[in-house]
ZAVO-26665 format. One record per residue (C-alpha): y, x, z. Coordinates in steps of 0.02 Angstrom, whole numbers, plus 50000, padded with zeros to 5 digits. Last residue first. Layout:
N
((Y, X, Z))
...
This chain:
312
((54382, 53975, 55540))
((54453, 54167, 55525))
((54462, 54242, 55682))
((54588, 54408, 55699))
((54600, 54553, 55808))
((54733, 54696, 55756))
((54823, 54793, 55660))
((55010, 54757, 55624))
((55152, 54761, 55513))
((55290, 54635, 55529))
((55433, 54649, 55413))
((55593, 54553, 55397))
((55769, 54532, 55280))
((55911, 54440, 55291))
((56043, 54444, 55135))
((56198, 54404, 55192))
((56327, 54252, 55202))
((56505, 54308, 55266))
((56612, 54290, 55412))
((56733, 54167, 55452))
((56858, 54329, 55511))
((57007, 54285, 55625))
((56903, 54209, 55775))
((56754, 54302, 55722))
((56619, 54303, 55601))
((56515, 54463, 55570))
((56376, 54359, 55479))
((56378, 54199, 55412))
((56224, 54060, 55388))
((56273, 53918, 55265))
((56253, 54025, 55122))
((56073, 54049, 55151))
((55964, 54216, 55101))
((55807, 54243, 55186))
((55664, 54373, 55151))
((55507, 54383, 55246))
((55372, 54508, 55214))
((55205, 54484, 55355))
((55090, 54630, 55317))
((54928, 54646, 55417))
((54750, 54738, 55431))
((54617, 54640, 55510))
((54465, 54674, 55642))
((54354, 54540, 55665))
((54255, 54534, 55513))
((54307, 54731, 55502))
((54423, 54799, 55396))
((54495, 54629, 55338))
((54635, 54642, 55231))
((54767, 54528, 55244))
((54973, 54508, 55166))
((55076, 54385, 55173))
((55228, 54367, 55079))
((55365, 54233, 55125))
((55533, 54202, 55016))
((55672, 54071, 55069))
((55814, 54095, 54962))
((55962, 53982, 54956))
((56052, 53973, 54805))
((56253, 53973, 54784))
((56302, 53873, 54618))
((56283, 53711, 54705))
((56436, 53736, 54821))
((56430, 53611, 54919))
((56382, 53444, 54893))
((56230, 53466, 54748))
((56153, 53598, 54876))
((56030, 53701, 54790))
((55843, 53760, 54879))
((55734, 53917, 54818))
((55582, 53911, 54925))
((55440, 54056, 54878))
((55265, 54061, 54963))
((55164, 54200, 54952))
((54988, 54233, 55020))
((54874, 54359, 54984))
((54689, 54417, 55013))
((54617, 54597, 55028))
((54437, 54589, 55062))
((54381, 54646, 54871))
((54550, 54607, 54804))
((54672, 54497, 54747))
((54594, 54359, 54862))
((54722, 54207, 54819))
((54830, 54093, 54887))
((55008, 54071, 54802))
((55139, 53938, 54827))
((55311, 53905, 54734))
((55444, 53782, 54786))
((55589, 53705, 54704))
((55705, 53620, 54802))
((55855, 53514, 54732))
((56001, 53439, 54826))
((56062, 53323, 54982))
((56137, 53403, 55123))
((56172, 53327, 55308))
((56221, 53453, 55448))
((56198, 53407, 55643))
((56275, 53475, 55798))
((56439, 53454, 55774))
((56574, 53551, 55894))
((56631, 53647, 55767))
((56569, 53572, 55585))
((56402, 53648, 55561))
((56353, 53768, 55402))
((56219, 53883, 55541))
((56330, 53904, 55652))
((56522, 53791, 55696))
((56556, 53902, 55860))
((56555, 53749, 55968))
((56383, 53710, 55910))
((56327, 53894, 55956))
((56372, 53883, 56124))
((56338, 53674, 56149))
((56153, 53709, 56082))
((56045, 53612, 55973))
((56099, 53662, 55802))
((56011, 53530, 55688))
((55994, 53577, 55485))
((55956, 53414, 55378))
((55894, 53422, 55219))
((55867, 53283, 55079))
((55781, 53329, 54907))
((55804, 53246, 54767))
((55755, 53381, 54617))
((55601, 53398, 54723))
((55498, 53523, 54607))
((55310, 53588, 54686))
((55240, 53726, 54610))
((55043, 53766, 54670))
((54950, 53922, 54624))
((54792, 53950, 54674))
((54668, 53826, 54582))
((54775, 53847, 54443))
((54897, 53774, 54335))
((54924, 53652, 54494))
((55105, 53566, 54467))
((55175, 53440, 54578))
((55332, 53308, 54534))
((55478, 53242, 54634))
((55515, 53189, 54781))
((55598, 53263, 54939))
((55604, 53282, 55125))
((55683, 53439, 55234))
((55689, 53464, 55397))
((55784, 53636, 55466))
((55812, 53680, 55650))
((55934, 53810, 55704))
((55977, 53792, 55827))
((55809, 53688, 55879))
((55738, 53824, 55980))
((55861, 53961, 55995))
((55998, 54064, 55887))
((56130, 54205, 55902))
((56105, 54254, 56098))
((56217, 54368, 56191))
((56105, 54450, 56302))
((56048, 54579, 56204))
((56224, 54622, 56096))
((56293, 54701, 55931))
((56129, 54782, 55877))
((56018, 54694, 55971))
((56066, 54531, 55853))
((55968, 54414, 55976))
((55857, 54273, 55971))
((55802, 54147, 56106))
((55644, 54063, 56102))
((55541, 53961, 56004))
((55587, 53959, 55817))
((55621, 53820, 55673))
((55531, 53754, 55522))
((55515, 53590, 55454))
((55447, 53535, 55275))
((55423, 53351, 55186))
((55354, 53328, 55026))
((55354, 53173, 54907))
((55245, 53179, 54729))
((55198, 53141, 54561))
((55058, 53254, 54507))
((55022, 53377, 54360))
((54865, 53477, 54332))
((54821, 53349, 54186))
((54914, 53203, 54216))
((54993, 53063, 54316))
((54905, 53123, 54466))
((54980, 53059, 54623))
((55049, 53199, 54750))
((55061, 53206, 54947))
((55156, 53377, 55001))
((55176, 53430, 55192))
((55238, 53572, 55275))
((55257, 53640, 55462))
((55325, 53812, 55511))
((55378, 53886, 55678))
((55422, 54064, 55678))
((55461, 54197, 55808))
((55430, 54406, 55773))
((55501, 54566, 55850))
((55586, 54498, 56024))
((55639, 54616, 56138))
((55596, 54674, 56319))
((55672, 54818, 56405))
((55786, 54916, 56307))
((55744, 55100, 56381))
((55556, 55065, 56478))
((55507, 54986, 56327))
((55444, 54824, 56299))
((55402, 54748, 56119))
((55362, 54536, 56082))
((55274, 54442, 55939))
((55270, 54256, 55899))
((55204, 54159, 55752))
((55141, 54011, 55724))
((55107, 53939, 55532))
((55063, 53762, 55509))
((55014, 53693, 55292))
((54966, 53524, 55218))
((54921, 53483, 55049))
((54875, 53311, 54985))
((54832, 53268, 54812))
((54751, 53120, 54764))
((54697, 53043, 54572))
((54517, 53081, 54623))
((54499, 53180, 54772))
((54594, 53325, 54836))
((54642, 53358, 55021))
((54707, 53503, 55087))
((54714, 53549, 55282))
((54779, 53726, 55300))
((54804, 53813, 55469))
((54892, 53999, 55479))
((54922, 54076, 55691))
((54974, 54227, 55733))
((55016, 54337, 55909))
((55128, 54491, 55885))
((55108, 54619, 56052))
((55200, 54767, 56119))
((55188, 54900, 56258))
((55300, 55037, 56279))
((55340, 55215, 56369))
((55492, 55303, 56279))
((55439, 55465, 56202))
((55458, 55657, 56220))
((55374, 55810, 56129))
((55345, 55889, 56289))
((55269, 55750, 56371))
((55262, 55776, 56554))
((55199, 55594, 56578))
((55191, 55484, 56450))
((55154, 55292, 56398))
((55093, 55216, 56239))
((55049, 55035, 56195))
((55010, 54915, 56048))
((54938, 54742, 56035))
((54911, 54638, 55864))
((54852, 54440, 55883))
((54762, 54341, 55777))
((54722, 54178, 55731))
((54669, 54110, 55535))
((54649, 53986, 55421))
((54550, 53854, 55349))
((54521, 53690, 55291))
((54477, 53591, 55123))
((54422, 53408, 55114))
((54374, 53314, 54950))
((54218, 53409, 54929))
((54160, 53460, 54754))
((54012, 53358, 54704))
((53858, 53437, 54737))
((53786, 53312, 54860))
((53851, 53164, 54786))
((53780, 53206, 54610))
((53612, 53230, 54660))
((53621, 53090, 54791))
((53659, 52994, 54626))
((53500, 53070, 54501))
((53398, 53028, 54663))
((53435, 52848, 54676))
((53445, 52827, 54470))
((53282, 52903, 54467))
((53187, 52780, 54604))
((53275, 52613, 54531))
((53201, 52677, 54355))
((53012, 52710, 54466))
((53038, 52540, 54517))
((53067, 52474, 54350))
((52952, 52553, 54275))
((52813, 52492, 54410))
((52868, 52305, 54376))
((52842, 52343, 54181))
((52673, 52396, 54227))
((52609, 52259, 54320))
((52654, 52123, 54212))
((52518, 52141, 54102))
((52406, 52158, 54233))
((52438, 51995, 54309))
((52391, 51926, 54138))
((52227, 52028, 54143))
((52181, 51964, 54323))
((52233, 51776, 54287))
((52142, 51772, 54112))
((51976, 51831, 54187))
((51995, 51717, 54346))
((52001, 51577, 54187))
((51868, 51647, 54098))
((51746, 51650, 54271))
((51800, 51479, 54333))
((51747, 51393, 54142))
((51587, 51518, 54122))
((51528, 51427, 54316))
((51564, 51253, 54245))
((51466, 51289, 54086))
């Protein structure tokens, strides 16, 4: 009777541990699922970071001897360089933008002149308040390297230089995505500052300065327009457009600030290349003299090249 006691109750252990077995096992097997299903989801989410851009440079030469047909012996080079750095997460938006450039020609007739020079740094942070649309500050700055020259009047009298002039800029206001590759950014308060970092051309009141000042304050509105897109097979584009308004000084008159750049790759390290620039500030006169103050004109640039390029 003892020994039928021990074996019911060893009997009622084992099947009650059973009983419990199973839902232990669910739950593991749950805990299992949920662990996968979220690494799932981790690893194909969209990531937050975004980078890329490119380095090139374009060379050129030609030289004679006994050439019937005639020439001037040169040798030329424009070196590039485009970074982006975008962030995108959540409610955050952060966009971030360098472009280089820097190209010079020799010829045995001129000697050597400067074809390209650009320094460009921008920055936009924006909170989503909704759909495509963002709350957001910016900040831009853009000047040159060197020396430059208007070859047609003189080549040693220079016309600007690092830092004259130099333009910073900082704003808020509101960023629109209606597409992944178009950005427009509004900054109806937008704060710019234009140094002139040179006695010469200080003294000679450039670039909207007081004679003799070397700094220009402006407070207005900036509204900026980005596109980055392939348009084509291996033809990509670029185009940024800057239209800025001064609320102190004559509001009516619109700076223009309008990039285009153009790539196709006919090789993977071989590239095709149109840089478009057009510029139109009212604070920059041309033809001014000591009796003349000069006028505002339309400014225009293109940069065509072939050369070598990495894209990273």
């Amino acid at each position: 009777m003892k020994k039928l006691f021990t074996l019911a109750t060893a009997l009622t252990t084992t099947l009650a541990l059973m009983a419990q077995t199973p839902p232990t096992m669910t739950d593991d097997i749950q805990k299992y699922t949920k662990a996968v299903e979220d690494a799932t989801a981790t690893a194909t989410e969209t990531p937050a970071w975004k980078y890329g851009g490119t380095a090139g440079i374009n060379m050129s030469q030609a030289s004679f001897s006994n050439w019937n047909a005639g020439g001037d012996p040169s040798i030329a080079f424009d070196a590039t360089f485009n970074y982006s750095l975008d962030y995108k997460r959540g409610n955050h938006l952060w966009t971030n933008r360098l472009e280089l450039a820097y190209g010079l020609n020799r010829t045995s007739s001129n000697g050597t002149r400067k074809t390209n020079d650009k320094i460009f740094f921008s920055s936009n942070y924006g909170y989503k308040i909704a759909k495509n649309l963002y709350v957001s500050s910016m900040v831009t700055f853009n000047t040159q390297f060197d020396k430059g020259y208007d070859y047609k009047v003189s080549s040693t009298d220079y016309i600007s230089r690092f830092m004259a002039p130099g333009y910073l800029s900082v704003g808020v206001g509101v960023t629109y995505t209606p597409a992944s590759w178009v950005t427009i950014v509004a900054s109806p308060a937008t704060w710019r500052g234009t140094f002139v970092n040179d006695d010469k051309l200080s003294a000679a009141g450039a670039f909207g300065v007081k004679p003799g000042e070397r700094f220009l304050n402006e407070l207005g509105a900036n509204i900026r327009a980005e596109v980055n897109t392939p348009i084509w097979q291996k033809l990509s584009l670029y185009s940024r457009l800057d239209l800025y308004s001064n609320y102190l000084h004559n509001p009516q008159n619109v700076d223009v600030n309008w990039e285009i750049q153009l790539n196709y790759a006919l090789l993977d390290w071989l590239t095709a290349n149109l840089h478009f620039s057009m510029i139109y500030d009212d604070d920059i006169k041309f033809g001014k003299t000591a009796t003349s103050p000069g006028q505002p004109r339309l400014q225009l640039k293109e940069v065509l090249g072939i050369g070598f390029q990495v894209n990273f």
